[in-house]
C-alpha positions as CSV (number, residue, x, y, z in Angstrom):
1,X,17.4,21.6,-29.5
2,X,17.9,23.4,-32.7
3,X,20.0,21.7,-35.3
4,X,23.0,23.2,-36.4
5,X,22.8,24.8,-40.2
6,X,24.8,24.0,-42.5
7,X,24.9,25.0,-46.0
8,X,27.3,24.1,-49.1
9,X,27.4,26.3,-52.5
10,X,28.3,24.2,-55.7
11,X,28.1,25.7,-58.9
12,X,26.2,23.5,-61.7
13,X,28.7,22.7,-64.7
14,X,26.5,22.1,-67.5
15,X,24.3,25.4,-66.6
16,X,27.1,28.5,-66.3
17,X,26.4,30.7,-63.6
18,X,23.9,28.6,-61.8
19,X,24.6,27.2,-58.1
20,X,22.9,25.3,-56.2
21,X,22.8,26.1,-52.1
22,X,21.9,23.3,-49.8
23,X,20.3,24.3,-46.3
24,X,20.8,21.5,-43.9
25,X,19.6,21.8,-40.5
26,X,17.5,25.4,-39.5
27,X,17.8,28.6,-40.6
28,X,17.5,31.1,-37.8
29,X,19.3,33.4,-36.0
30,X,21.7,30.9,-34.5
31,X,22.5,30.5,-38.2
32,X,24.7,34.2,-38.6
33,X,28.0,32.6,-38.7
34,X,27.1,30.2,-41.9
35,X,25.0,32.7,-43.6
36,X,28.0,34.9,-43.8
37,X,29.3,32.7,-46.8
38,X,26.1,32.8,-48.9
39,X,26.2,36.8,-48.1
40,X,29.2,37.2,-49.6
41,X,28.2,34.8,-52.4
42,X,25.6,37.4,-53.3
43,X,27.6,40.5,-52.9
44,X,29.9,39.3,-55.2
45,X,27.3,37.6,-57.6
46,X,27.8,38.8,-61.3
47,X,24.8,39.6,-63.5
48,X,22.2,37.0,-64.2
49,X,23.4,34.9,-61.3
50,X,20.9,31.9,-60.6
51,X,20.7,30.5,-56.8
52,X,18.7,27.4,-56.4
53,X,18.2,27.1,-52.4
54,X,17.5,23.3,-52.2
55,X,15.4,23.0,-49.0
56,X,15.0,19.5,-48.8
57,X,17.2,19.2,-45.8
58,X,16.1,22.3,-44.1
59,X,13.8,22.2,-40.8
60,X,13.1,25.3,-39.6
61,X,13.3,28.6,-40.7
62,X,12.0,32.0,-38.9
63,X,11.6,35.6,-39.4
64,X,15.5,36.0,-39.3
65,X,15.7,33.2,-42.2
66,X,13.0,35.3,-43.9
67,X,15.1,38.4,-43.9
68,X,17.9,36.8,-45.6
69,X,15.9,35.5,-48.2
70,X,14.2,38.5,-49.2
71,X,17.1,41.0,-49.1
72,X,19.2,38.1,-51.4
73,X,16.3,38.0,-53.8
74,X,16.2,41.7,-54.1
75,X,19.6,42.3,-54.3
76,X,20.0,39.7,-57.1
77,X,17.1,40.8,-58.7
78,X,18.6,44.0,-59.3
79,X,21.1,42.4,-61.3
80,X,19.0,40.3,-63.3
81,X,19.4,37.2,-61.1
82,X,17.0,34.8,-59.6
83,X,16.3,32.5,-56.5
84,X,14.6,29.3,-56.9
85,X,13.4,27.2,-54.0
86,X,13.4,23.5,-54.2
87,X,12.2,20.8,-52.0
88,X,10.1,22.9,-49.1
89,X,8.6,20.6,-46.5
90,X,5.1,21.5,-44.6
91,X,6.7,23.7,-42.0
92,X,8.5,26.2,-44.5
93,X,5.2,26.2,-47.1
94,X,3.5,27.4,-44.4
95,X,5.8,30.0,-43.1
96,X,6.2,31.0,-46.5
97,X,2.2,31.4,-46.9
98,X,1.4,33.5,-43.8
99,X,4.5,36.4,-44.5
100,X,3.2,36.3,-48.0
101,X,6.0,36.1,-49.7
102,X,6.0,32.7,-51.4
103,X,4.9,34.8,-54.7
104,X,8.5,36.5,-54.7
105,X,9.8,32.9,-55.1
106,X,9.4,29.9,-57.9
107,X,9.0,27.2,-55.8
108,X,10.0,23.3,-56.9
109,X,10.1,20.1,-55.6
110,X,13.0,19.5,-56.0
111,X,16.5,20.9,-57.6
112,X,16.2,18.4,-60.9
113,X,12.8,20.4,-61.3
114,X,14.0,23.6,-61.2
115,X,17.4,22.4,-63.7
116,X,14.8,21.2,-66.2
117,X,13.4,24.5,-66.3
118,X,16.6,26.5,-67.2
């Protein structure tokens, strides 16, 4: 049985306008109610807005997942912002791999690797 997502959004105080965006359980279409907060996260994200998407508790994710990622990424991107991915497992590497998209994505071990980077 799929595990319930469940995702939290906390803003970084020592790095302004960076937030991190944990992903705790899988990402797929039973997801749509708790993907509507990180939605309107991103519709209302002002210029240069930094998302770090910290994986490490995320199990699945599909085509649906997928979708999401790419339309926050271009949206952001629009506005000068970024998406970072931290702590993939296996499962989502792979995923990520076959669709071919992990190039639209920095990709970290974890969120501390990704902070240092800012």
């Amino acid at each position: 049985m799929a595990e319930k997502l469940v995702i939290s959004i906390e803003a970084l105080s020592d790095h302004p306008n960076v937030h991190v965006v944990e992903f705790d359980g899988d990402f797929d279409g039973y997801a749509k109610e708790n993907v509507t907060d990180v939605q309107s996260f991103v519709d209302s994200a002002t210029n240069n807005t930094t998302l770090i998407f910290d994986f490490s508790k995320l199990n699945y994710l599909n085509s649906y997942a997928i979708g999401h990622l790419v339309a926050w990424h271009n949206h952001l991107s629009k506005m000068g912002g970024k998406i970072f991915i931290a702590g993939t497992n296996k499962n989502v590497e792979d995923i990520f791999a076959i669709l071919g998209i992990a190039k639209l994505f920095k990709i970290f071990p974890d969120v501390n690797s990704v902070i240092e980077t800012l």
